[in-house]
C-alpha positions as CSV (number, residue, x, y, z in Angstrom):
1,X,-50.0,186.3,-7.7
2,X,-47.4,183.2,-8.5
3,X,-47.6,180.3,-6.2
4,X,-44.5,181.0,-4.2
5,X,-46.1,184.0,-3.1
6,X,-49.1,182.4,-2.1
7,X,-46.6,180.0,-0.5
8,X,-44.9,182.7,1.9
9,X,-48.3,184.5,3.1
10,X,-49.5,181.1,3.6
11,X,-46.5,180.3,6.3
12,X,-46.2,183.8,7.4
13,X,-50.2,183.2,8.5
14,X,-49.2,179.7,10.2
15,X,-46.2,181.3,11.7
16,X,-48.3,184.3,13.2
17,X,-50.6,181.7,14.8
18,X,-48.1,179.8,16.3
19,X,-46.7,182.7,18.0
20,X,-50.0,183.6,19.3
21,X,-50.3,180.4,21.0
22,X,-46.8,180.8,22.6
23,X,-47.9,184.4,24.4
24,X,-50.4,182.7,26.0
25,X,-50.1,182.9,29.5
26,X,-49.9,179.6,32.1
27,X,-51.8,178.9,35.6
28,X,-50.1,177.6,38.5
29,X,-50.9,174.3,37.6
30,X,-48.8,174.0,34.4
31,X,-51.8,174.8,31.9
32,X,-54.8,177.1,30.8
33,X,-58.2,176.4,29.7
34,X,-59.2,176.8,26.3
35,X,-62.0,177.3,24.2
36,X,-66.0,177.9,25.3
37,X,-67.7,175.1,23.7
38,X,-69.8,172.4,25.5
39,X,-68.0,168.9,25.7
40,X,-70.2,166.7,23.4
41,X,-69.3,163.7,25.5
42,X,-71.9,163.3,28.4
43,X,-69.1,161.7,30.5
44,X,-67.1,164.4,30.2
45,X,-69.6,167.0,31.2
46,X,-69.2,165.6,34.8
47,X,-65.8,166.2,34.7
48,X,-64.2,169.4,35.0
49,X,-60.6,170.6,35.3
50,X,-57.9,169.5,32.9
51,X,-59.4,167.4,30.6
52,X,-62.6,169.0,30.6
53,X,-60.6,172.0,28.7
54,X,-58.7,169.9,26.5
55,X,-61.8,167.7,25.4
56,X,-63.5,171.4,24.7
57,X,-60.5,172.5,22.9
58,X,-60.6,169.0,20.6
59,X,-64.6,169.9,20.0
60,X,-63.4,173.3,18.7
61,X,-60.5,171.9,16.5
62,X,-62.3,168.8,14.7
63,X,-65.6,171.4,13.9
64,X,-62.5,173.2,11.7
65,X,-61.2,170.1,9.9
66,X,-64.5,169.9,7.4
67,X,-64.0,173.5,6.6
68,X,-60.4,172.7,4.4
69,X,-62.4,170.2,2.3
70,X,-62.2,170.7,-1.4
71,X,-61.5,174.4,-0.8
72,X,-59.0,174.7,-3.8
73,X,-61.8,173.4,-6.3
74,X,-63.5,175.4,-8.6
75,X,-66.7,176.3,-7.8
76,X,-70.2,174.3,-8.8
77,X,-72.1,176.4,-12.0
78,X,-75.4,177.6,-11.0
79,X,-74.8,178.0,-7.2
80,X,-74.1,181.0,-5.3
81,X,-70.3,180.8,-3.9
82,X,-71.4,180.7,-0.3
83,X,-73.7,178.3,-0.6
84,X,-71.8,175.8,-2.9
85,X,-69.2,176.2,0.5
86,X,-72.0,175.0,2.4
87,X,-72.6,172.5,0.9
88,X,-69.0,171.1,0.7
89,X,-68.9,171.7,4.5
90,X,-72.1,169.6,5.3
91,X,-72.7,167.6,3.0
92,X,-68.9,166.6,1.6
93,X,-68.9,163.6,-1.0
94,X,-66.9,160.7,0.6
95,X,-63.5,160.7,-2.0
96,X,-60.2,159.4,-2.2
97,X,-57.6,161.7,-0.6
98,X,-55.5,163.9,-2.9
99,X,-52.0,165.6,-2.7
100,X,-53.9,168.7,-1.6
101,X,-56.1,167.2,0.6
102,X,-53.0,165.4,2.5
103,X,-50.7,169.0,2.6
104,X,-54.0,170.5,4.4
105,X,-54.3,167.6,7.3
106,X,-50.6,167.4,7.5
107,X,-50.6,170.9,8.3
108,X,-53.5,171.2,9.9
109,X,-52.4,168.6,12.5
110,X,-49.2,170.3,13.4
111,X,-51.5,173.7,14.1
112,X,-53.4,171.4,16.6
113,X,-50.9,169.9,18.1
114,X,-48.7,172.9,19.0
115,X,-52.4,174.4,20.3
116,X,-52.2,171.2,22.4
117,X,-49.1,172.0,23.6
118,X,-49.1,175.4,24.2
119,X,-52.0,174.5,26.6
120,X,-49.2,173.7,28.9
121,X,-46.5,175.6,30.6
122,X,-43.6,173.1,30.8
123,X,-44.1,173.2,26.4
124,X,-44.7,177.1,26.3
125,X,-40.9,177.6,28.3
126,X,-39.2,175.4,26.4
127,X,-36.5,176.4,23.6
128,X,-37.5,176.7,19.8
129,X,-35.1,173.9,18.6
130,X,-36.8,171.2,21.4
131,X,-40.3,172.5,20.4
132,X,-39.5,171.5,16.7
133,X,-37.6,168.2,17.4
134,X,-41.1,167.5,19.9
135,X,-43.4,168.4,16.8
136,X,-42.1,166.7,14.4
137,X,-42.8,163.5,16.1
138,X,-46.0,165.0,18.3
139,X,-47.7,166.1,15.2
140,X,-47.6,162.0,13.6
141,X,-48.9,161.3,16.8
142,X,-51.7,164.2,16.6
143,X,-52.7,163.2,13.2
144,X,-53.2,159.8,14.0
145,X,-55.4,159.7,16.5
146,X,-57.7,162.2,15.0
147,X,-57.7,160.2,11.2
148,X,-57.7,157.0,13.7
149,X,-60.9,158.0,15.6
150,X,-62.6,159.1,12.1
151,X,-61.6,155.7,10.1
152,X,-63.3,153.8,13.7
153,X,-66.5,155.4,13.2
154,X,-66.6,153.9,9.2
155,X,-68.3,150.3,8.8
156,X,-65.5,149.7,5.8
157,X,-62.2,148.2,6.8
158,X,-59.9,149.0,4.7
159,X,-60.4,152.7,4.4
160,X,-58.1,155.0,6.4
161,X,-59.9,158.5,6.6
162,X,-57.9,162.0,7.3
163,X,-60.0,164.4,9.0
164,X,-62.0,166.4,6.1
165,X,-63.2,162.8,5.2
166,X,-61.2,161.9,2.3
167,X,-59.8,158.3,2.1
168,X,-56.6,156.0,1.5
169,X,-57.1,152.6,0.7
170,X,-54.3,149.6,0.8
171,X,-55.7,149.6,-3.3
172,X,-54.0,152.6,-4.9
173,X,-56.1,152.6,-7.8
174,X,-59.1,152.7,-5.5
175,X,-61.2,156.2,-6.6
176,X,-57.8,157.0,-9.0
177,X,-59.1,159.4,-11.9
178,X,-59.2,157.7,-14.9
179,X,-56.6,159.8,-17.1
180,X,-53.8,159.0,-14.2
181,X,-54.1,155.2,-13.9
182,X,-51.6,155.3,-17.2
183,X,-48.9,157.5,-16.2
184,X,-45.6,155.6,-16.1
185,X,-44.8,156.1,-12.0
186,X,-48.0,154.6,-11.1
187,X,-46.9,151.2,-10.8
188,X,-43.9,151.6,-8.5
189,X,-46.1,154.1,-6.4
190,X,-48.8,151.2,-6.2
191,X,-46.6,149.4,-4.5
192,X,-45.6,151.6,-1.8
193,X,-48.8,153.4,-0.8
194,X,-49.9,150.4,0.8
195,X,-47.6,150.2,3.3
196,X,-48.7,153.3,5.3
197,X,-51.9,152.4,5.0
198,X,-52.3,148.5,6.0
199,X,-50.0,149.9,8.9
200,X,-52.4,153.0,10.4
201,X,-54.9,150.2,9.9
202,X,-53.7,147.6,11.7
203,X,-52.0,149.9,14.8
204,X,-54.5,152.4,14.6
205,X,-57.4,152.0,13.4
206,X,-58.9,148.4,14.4
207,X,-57.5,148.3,17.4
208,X,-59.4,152.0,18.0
209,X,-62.8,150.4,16.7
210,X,-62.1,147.3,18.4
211,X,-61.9,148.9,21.7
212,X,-64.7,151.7,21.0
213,X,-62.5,154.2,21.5
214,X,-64.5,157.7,22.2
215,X,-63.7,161.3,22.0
216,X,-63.1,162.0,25.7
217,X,-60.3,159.1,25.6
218,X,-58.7,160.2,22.2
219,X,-57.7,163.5,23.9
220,X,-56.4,162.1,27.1
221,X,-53.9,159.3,24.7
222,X,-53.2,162.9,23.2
223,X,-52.3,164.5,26.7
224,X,-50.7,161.6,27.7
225,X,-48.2,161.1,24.2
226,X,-47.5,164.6,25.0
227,X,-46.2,164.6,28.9
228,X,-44.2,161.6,27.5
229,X,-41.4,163.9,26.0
230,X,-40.0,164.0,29.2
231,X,-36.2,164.2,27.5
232,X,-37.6,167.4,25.6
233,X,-38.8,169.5,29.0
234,X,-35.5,170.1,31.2
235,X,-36.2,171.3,34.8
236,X,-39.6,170.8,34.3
237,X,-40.3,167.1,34.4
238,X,-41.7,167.0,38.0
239,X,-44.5,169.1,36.4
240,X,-45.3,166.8,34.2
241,X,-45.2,163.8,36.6
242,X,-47.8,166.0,38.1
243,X,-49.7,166.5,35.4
244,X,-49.5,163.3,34.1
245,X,-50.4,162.1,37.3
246,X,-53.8,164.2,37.3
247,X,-54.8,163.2,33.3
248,X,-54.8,159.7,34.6
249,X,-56.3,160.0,37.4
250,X,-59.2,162.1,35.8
251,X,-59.4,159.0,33.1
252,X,-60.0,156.8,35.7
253,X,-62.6,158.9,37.1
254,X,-64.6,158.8,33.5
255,X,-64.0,155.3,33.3
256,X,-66.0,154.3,36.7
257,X,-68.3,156.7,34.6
258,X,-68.5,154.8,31.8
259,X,-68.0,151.1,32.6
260,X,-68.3,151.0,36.5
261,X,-65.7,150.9,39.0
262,X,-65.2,147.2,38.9
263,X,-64.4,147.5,35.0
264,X,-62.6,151.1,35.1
265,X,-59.1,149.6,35.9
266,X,-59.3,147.3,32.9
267,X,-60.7,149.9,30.7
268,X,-58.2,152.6,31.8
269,X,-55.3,150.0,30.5
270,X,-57.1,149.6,27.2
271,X,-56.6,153.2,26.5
272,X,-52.9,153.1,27.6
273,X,-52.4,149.9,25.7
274,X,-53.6,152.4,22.5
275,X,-50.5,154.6,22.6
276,X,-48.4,152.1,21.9
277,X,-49.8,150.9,19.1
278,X,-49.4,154.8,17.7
279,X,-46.2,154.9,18.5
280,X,-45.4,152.1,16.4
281,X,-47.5,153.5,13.5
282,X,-45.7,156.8,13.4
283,X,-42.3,155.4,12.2
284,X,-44.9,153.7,9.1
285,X,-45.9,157.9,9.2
286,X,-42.7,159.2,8.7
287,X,-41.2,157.0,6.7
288,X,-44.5,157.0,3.4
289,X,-43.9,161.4,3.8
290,X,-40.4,160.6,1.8
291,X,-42.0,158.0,-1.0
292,X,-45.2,158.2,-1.4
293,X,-47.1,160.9,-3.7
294,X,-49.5,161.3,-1.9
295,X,-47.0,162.8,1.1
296,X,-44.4,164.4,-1.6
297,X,-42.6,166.5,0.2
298,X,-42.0,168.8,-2.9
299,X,-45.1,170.5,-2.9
300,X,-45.9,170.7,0.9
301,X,-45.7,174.2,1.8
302,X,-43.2,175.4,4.3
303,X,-44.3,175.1,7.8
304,X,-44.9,171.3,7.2
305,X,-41.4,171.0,5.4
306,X,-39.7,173.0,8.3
307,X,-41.4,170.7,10.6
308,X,-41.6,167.3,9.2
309,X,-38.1,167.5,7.4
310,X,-36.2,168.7,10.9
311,X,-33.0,166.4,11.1
């Protein structure tokens, strides 16, 4: 079977779980409550309700990232198939991100997102075109904050990880195989591939392990990013001011939690003070998918093309 073909059952799979998130039915309050798994956070445990299903849903989505890691690599000799798997899952070498590894995330962050999303009515009802022209910017968002939370957790500072724990660093030759430090493009693409990466650093990544930012708090800047598309959702926007209004209200709640009430208000800015430092990474984002190699269009399968390519 050729690779376009591979290609096509590939997309038609995303495509079929996309549409499976979009026949999910809402609740009166504008969204559902997905997945079954115990919040890891103990602050979150004690709080039900909105977040409490999206911090679940987050458990249940980062447990999948590990699971695309070195997949497309042949197999170890001498160990059974399932267990060299196993081993890639649980015990993944730390490695310098490749094309393949960057396609996956990309991907694998727009699945999440639109999960996100589709947790909420006011997304659900809204046309095709809107829900592509929200992804495409969403989905940087989405990806950032997960690769952000992972490169915080890391005692090196200048490594940006993606979510199967691969790495970028600012040094493009950094963990380059030996037989490609020659080839003739190498020096022009050493020059660019920095850029993204200094930038997710310095608007994403210190600032998130400067400020300690935990799990519980990633998914409500998630939340929050998202009922920010107010221009995307129509009739629908005094939903979202509800909505909105309960995400932050429920962060406040785990900050007197987590730092006391005298220290919550400060700590709820800090969050809120994170999003814009996204933001400003996600033009840096959009901008390395048209020149670097590592984000080469060219060999991205569809759905991220279709998605990250929408004009």
């Amino acid at each position: 079977m050729g690779p376009r073909t591979q290609n096509d059952r590939k997309l038609r799979k995303d495509q079929i779980k996309l549409e499976k998130m979009n026949e999910k039915s809402g609740e009166s309050n504008g969204m559902s409550c997905p997945g079954t798994a115990n919040a890891s956070n103990s602050y979150a445990r004690t709080i039900v309700n909105l977040m409490d299903c999206l911090v679940r849903l987050q458990d249940r989505q980062r447990s999948q990232h590990m699971s695309s890691f070195c997949m497309d690599e042949q197999f170890s000799q001498g160990l059974d198939m399932f267990d060299d798997i196993r081993q890639r899952i649980h015990n993944a070498p730390f490695r310098r991100a490749r094309k393949v590894d960057v396609n996956s995330m990309l991907r694998m962050g727009i699945l999440n997102a639109t999960e996100w999303a589709n947790q909420f009515v006011p997304f659900r009802t809204m046309s095709h075109q809107n829900k592509k022209a929200l992804l495409k910017e969403y989905s940087f968002s989405f990806v950032l904050i997960d690769q952000g939370y992972l490169t915080a957790q890391r005692p090196d500072d200048d490594l940006w990880i993606l979510q199967n724990n691969t790495f970028m660093s600012p040094d493009y030759y950094r963990g380059l195989p030996e037989e490609d430090v020659h080839l003739k493009e190498v020096p022009t693409k050493a020059k660019l591939h920095p850029l993204f990466v200094q930038d997710a650093l310095t608007s994403v990544g210190y600032p998130m392990k400067l400020n300690q930012i935990d799990l519980f708090e990633c998914a409500v800047i998630k939340t929050i990013i998202l009922l920010g598309f107010k221009n995307y959702f129509g009739d629908n926007r005094s939903m979202l001011d509800t909505l909105q209004s309960k995400v932050i209200q429920e962060a406040m709640d785990y900050c007197i939690g987590k730092v006391g009430p005298d220290n919550a208000p400060e700590r709820l800015g800090i969050i809120l003070l994170q999003i814009t430092s996204i933001r400003c990474a996600i033009k840096s984002l959009s901008n390395q998918t048209l020149v670097s190699d590592l984000f080469n269009l060219m060999i991205f399968d569809s759905l991220v093309r279709d998605v990250l390519l929408l004009t």
